[in-house]
C-alpha positions as CSV (number, residue, x, y, z in Angstrom):
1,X,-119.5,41.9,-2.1
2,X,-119.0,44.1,1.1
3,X,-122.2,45.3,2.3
4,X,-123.4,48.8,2.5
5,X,-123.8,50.0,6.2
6,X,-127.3,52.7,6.5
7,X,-125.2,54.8,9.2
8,X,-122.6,55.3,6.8
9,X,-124.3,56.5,4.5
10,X,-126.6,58.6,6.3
11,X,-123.3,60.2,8.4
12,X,-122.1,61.2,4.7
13,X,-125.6,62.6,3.3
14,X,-125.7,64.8,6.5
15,X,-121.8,66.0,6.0
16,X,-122.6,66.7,2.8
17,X,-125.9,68.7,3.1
18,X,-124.4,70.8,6.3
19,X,-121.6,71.3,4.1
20,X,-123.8,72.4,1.2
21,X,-125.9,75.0,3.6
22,X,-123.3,75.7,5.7
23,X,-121.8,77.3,2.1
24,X,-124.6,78.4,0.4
25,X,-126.6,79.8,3.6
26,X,-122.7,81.9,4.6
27,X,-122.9,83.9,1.3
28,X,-126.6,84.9,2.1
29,X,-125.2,88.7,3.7
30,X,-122.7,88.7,0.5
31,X,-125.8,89.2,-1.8
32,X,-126.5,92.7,-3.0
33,X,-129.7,95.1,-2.1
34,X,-131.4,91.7,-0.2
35,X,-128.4,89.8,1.9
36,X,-128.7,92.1,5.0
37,X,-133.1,91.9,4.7
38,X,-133.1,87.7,4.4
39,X,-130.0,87.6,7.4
40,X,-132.2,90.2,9.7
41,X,-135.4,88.1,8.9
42,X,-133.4,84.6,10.1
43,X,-132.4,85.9,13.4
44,X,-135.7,87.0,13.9
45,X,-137.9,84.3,12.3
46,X,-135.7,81.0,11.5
47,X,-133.3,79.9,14.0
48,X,-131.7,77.2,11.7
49,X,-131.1,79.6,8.8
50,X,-129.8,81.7,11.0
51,X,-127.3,79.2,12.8
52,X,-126.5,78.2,8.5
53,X,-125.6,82.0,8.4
54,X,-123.8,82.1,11.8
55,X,-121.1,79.2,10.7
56,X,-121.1,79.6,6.7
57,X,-119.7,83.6,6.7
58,X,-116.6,82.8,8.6
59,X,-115.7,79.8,5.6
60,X,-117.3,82.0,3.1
61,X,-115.3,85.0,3.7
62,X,-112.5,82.6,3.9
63,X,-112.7,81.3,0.8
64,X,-114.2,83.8,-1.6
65,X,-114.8,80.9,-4.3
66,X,-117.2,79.7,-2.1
67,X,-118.7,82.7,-1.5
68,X,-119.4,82.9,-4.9
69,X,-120.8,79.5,-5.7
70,X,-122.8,80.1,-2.5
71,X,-124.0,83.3,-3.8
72,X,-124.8,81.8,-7.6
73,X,-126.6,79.4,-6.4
74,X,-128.8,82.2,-4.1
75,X,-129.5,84.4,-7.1
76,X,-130.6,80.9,-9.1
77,X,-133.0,80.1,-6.7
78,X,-134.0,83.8,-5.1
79,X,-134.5,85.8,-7.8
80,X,-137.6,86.1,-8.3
81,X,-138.3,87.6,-4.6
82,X,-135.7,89.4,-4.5
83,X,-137.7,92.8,-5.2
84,X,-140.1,91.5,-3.0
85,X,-137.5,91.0,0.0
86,X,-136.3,94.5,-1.0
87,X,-139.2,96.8,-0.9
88,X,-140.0,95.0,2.5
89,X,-137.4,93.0,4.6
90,X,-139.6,91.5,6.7
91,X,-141.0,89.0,4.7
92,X,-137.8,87.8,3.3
93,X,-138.0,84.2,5.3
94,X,-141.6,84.2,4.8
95,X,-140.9,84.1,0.7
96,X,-137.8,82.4,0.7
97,X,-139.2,79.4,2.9
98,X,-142.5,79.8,1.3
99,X,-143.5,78.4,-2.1
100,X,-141.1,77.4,-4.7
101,X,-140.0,79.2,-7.3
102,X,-137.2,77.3,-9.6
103,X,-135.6,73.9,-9.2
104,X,-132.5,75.7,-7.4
105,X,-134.9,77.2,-4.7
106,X,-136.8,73.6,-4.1
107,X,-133.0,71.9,-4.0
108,X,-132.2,74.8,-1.4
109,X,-135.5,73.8,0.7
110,X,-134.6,70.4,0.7
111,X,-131.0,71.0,1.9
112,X,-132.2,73.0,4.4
113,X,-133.9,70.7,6.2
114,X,-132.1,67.6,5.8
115,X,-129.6,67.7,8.7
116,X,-132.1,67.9,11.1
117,X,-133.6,64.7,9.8
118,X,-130.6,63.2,9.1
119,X,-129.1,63.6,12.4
120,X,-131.5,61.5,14.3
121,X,-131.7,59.1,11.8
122,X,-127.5,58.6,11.5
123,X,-127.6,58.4,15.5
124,X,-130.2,55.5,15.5
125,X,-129.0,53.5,12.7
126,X,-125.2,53.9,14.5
127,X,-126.9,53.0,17.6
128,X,-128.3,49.9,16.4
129,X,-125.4,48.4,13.8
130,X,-124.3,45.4,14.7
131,X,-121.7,44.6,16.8
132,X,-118.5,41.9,16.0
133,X,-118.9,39.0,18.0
134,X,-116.1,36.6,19.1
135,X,-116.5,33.4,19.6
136,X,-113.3,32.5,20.3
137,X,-110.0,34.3,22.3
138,X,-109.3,36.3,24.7
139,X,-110.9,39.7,25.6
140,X,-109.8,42.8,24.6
């Protein structure tokens, strides 16, 4: 049985949840009434969110089928705040990074964070795999 290697699978959990914000974070201007409120509060109050935003519109608007799942998955989790974000835009980070609402919105939290731990942790666990050792023959 071939052995699992822990920077392998920590360099595909972070593709995967960058991949996963990077979509879902893109479509946050595409949502109606509250996308232009929760974008405005990132740049001013949440520097990752705001980088997710950054990268994900350009795929989003690329692909309007992500867009939408992005979206889907916004509404799902956002909903409940989203009169709250309306009637004042400047809370918008404050409730969407605040206390959870649904299991969509803790899922979304939880993405949102990984890559930064993942990151470090891929790096060191790459750093420290081991190395093949010869024994015998000539050096490459």
């Amino acid at each position: 049985m071939k052995k699992i290697k822990g920077w392998a699978v920590a360099l595909g959990m972070l593709v995967l949840t960058l991949a996963f914000d990077l979509v879902v974070w893109g479509a946050v201007p595409s949502l109606p009434h509250v996308g232009e409120h929760i974008a405005a509060s990132a740049r001013r109050e949440a520097p990752l969110a705001a980088t997710y935003i950054f990268l994900g519109r350009p795929i989003d608007d690329a692909v309007p089928t992500l867009r939408g799942y992005g979206a889907g998955w916004l509404e799902q989790a956002w909903s409940e705040g989203f009169a709250r974000i309306a009637e004042d835009g400047r809370v918008a980070m404050d409730l969407v990074t605040g206390s959870t609402w649904n299991a969509a919105h803790r899922w979304i939290k939880l993405a949102y964070w990984a890559p930064p731990v993942l990151l470090p942790v891929f790096l060191v666990l790459w750093a420290r795999r081991p190395r093949q050792i010869r024994m015998m023959g000539a050096r490459r």
